[in-house]
Kinemage of the C-alpha trace (Angstrom):
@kinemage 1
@onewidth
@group {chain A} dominant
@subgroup {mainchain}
@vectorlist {calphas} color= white
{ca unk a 1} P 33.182 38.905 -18.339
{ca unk a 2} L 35.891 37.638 -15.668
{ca unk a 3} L 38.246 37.171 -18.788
{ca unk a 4} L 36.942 40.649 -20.868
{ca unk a 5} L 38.030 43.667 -20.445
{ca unk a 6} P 8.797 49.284 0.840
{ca unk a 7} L 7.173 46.537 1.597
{ca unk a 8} L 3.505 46.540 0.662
{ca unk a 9} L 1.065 47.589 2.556
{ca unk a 10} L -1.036 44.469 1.842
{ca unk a 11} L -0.877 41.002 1.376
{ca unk a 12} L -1.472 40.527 -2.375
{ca unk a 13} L -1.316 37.898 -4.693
{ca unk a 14} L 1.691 38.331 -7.170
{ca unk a 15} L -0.838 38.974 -10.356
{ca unk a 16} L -2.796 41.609 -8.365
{ca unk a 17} L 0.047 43.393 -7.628
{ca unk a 18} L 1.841 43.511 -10.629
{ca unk a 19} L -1.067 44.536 -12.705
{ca unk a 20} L -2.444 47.212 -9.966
{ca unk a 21} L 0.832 48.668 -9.337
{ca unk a 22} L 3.869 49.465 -11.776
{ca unk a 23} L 5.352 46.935 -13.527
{ca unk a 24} L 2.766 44.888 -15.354
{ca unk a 25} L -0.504 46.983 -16.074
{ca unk a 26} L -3.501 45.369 -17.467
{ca unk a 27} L -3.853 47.391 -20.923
{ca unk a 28} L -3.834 45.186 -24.092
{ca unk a 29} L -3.135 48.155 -26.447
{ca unk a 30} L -0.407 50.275 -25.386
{ca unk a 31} L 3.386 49.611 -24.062
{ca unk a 32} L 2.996 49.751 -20.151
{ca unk a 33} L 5.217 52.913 -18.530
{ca unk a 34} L 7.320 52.687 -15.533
{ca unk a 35} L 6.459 53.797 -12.611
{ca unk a 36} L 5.492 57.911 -12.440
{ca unk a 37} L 5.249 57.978 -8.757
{ca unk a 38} L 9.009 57.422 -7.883
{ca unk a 39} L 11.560 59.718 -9.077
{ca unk a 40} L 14.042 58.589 -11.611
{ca unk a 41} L 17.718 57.586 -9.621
{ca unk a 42} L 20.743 59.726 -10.794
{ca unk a 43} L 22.758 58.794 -13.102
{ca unk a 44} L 20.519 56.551 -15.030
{ca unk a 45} L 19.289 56.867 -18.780
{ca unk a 46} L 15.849 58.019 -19.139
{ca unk a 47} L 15.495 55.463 -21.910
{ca unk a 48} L 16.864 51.683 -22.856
{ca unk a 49} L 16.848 50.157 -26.138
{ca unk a 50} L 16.131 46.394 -25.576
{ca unk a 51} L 17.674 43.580 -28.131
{ca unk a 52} L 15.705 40.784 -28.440
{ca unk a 53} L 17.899 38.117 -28.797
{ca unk a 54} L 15.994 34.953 -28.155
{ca unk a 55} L 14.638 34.161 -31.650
{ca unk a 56} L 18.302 33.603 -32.863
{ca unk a 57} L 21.268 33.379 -29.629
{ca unk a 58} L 17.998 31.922 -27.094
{ca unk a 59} L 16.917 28.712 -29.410
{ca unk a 60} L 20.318 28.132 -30.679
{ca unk a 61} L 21.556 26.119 -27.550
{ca unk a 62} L 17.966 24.159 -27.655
{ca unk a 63} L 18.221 20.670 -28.237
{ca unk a 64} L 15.652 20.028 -30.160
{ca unk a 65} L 15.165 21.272 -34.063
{ca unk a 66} L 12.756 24.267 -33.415
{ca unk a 67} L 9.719 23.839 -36.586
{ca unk a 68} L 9.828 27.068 -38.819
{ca unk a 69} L 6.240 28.101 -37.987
{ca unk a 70} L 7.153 27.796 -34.515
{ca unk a 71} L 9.797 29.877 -35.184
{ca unk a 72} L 7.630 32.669 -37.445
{ca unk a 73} L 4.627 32.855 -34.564
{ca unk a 74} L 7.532 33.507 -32.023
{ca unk a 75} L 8.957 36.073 -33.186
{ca unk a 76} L 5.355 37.450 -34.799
{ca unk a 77} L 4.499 37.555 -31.464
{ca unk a 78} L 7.481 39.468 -30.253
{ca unk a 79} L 6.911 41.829 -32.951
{ca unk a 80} L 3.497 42.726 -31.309
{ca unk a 81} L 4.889 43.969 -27.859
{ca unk a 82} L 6.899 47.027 -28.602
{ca unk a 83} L 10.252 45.342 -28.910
{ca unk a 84} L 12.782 48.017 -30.641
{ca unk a 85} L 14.741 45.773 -32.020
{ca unk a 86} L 14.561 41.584 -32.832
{ca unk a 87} L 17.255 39.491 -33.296
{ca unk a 88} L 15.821 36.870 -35.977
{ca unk a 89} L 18.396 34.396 -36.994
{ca unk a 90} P 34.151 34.319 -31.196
{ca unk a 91} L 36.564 34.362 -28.567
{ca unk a 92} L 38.236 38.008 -27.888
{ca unk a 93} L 41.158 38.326 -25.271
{ca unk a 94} L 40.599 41.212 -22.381
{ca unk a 95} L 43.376 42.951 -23.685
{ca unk a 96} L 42.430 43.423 -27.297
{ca unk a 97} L 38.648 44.771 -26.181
{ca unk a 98} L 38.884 48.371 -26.584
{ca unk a 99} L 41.646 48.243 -29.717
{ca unk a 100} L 38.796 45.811 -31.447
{ca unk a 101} L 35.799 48.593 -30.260
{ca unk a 102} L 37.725 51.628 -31.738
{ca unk a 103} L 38.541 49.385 -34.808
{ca unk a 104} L 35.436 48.479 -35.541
{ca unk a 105} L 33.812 52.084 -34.633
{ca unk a 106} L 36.361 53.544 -36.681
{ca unk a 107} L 34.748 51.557 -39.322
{ca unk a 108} L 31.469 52.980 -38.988
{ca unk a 109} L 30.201 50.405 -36.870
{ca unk a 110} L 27.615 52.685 -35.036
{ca unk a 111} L 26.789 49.952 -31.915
{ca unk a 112} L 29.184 47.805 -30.322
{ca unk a 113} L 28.116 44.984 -27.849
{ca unk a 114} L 30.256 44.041 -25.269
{ca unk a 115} L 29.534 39.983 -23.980
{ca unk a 116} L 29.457 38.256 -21.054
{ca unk a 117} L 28.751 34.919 -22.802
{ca unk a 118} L 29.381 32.661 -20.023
{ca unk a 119} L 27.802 34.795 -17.199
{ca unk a 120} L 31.041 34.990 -15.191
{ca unk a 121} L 31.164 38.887 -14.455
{ca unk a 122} L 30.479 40.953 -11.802
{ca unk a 123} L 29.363 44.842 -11.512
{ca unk a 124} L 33.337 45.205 -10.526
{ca unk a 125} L 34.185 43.312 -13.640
{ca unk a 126} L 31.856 44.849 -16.016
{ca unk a 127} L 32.750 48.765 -14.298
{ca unk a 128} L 36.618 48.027 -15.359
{ca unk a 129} L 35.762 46.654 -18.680
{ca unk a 130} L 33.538 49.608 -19.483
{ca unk a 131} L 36.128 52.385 -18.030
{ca unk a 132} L 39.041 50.681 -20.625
{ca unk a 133} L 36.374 50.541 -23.381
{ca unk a 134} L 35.236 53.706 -22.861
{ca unk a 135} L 38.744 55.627 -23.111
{ca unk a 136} L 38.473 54.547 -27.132
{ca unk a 137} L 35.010 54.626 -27.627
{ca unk a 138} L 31.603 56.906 -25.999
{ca unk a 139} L 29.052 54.849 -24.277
{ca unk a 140} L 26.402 56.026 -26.896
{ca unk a 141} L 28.249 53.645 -29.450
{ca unk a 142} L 28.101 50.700 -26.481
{ca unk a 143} L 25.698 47.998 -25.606
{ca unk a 144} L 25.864 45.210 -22.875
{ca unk a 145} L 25.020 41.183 -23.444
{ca unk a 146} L 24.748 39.679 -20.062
{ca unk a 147} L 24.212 35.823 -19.485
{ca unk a 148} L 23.040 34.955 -15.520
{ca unk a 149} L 24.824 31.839 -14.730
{ca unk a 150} L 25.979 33.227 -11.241
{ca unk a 151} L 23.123 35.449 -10.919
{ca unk a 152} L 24.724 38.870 -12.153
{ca unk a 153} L 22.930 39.713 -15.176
{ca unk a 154} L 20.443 42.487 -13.616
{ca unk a 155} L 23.344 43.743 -11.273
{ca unk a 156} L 25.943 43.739 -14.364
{ca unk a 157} L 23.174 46.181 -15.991
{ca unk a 158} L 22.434 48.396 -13.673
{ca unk a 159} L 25.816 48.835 -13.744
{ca unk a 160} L 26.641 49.913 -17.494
{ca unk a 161} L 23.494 51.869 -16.935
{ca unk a 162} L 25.166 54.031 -14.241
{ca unk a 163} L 28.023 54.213 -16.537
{ca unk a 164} L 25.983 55.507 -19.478
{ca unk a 165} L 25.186 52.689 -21.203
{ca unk a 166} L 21.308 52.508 -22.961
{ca unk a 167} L 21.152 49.583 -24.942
{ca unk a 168} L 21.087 45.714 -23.615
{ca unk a 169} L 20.490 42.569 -25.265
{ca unk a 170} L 18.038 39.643 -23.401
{ca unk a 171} L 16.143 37.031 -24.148
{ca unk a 172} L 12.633 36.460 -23.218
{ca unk a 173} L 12.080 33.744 -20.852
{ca unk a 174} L 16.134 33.862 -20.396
{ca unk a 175} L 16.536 31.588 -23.699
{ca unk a 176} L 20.082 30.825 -24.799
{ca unk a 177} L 23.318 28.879 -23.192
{ca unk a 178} L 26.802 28.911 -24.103
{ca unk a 179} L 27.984 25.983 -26.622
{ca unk a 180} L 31.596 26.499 -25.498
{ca unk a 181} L 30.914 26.723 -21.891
{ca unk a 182} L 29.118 23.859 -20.204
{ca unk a 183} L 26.577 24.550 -17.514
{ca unk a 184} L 26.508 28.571 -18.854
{ca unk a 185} L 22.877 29.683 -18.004
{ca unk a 186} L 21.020 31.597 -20.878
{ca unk a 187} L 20.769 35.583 -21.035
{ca unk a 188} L 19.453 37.798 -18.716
{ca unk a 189} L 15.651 37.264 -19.214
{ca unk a 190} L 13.659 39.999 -20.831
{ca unk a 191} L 10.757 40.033 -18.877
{ca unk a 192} L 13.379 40.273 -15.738
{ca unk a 193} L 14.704 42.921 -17.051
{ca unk a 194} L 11.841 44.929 -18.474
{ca unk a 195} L 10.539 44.473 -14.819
{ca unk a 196} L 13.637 46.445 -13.138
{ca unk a 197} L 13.420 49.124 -15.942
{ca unk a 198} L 9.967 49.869 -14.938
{ca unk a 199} L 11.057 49.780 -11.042
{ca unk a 200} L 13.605 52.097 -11.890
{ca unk a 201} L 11.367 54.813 -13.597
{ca unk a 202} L 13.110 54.228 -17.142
{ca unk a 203} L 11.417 53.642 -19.939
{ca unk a 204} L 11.042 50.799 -22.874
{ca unk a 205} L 8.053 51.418 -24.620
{ca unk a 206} L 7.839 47.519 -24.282
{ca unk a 207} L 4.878 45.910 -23.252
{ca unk a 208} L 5.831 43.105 -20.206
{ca unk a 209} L 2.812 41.225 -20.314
{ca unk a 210} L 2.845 40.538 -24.092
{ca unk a 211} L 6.645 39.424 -23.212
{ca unk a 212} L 5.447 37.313 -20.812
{ca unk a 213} L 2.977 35.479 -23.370
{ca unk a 214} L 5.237 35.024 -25.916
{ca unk a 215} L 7.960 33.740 -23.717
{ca unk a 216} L 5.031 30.808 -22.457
{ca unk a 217} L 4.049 30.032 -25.866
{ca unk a 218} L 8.159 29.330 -26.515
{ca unk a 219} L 9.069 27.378 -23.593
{ca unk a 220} L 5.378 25.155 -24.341
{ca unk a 221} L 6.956 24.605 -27.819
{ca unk a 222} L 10.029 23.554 -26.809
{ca unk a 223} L 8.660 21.791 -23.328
{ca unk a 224} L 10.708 23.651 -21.407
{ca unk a 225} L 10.606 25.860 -18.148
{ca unk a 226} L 11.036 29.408 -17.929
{ca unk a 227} L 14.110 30.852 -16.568
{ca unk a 228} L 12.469 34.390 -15.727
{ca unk a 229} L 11.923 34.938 -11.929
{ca unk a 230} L 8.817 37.424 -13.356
{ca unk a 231} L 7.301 34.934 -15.471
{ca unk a 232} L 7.715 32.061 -12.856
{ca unk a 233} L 6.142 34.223 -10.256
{ca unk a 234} L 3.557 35.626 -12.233
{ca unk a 235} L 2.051 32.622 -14.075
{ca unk a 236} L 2.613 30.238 -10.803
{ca unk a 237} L 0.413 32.541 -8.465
């Protein structure tokens, strides 16, 4: 996006506390809420609409030819944790960002997501390409892609989210790369960011722990190692 526009009280282990306090839950059925205790920060929406994009952009960059059924219980398990939306199966200069938004909104194009393929931005970078994009078209018609090769993704986020901004693309287990940009890391990972959501009082209707599953049974068909910092810390404890 460089080049577009309370401690706890007790020492617990990392599965006890996520499931006893607010970010996991233990209930198979339902999607688990954020937390109720804390009140919501200003300026934040009181919903997000989360893209699943690791079906299609996550096992893209994989090396390895990824069998069909793999592919079907993947995303059949996806379908099964409250995901909104699934994402199943080109280069833009800064300066042409918001004329190509109102374009394509003028069009009838009713979402519009704005990519930080390589992972390059920061919350300044993303604020500036939001307040240009925004003068052409309203934050309701917006949505944010954020890949975490420096570690920005969450922070870029939380930053279109104090701009207005309700819908963001991931990838569970952080699935994905950049085939035009060596080294790029993959997207933000989903169970990362369902995790801040939840810390932040705002709701998904997603269920984490279901996330979490389905992102193990991908990276065991794949052989590879997670890239969430939830998963890593929750399955490792």
């Amino acid at each position: 996006m460089g080049n577009v526009p309370s401690a706890v009280k007790h020492c617990l282990s990392y599965q006890q506390l996520l499931r006893e306090h607010l970010w996991i839950g233990d209930s198979v059925a339902g999607a688990f809420e954020p937390a109720q205790e804390s009140s919501q920060p200003s300026g934040l929406p009181e919903y997000v609409k989360i893209v699943e994009v690791g079906p299609r952009d996550g096992l893209q960059n994989e090396k390895i030819i990824v069998p069909t059924d793999i592919k079907i219980e993947f995303i059949n398990q996806l379908s099964q944790t409250g995901l909104p939306v699934i994402e199943v199966t080109s280069f833009v200069s800064s300066r042409w960002i918001p004329q190509v938004s109102k374009r394509l909104y003028g069009m009838g194009c009713y979402e519009i997501s704005l990519g930080d393929t390589i992972g390059v931005g920061t919350p300044g970078s993303m604020k500036r390409m939001l307040e240009s994009v925004m003068k052409e078209i309203p934050p309701r018609a917006l949505a944010v892609h954020c890949h975490d090769t420096y570690g920005q993704a969450l922070a870029n986020i939380l930053t279109a989210l104090q701009m207005g901004i309700n819908v963001v693309d991931s990838a569970v287990s952080g699935l994905g790369g950049c085939p035009y940009a060596k080294g790029a890391s993959g997207n933000v990972a989903t169970e990362d960011l369902i995790y801040m959501l939840n810390g932040l009082g705002v709701k998904t209707g997603v269920n984490l722990y279901k996330v979490m599953e389905a992102g193990d049974f991908i990276c065991k068909a794949v052989n590879k190692t997670t890239n969430s910092k939830v998963a890593q810390a929750s399955f490792n404890a």
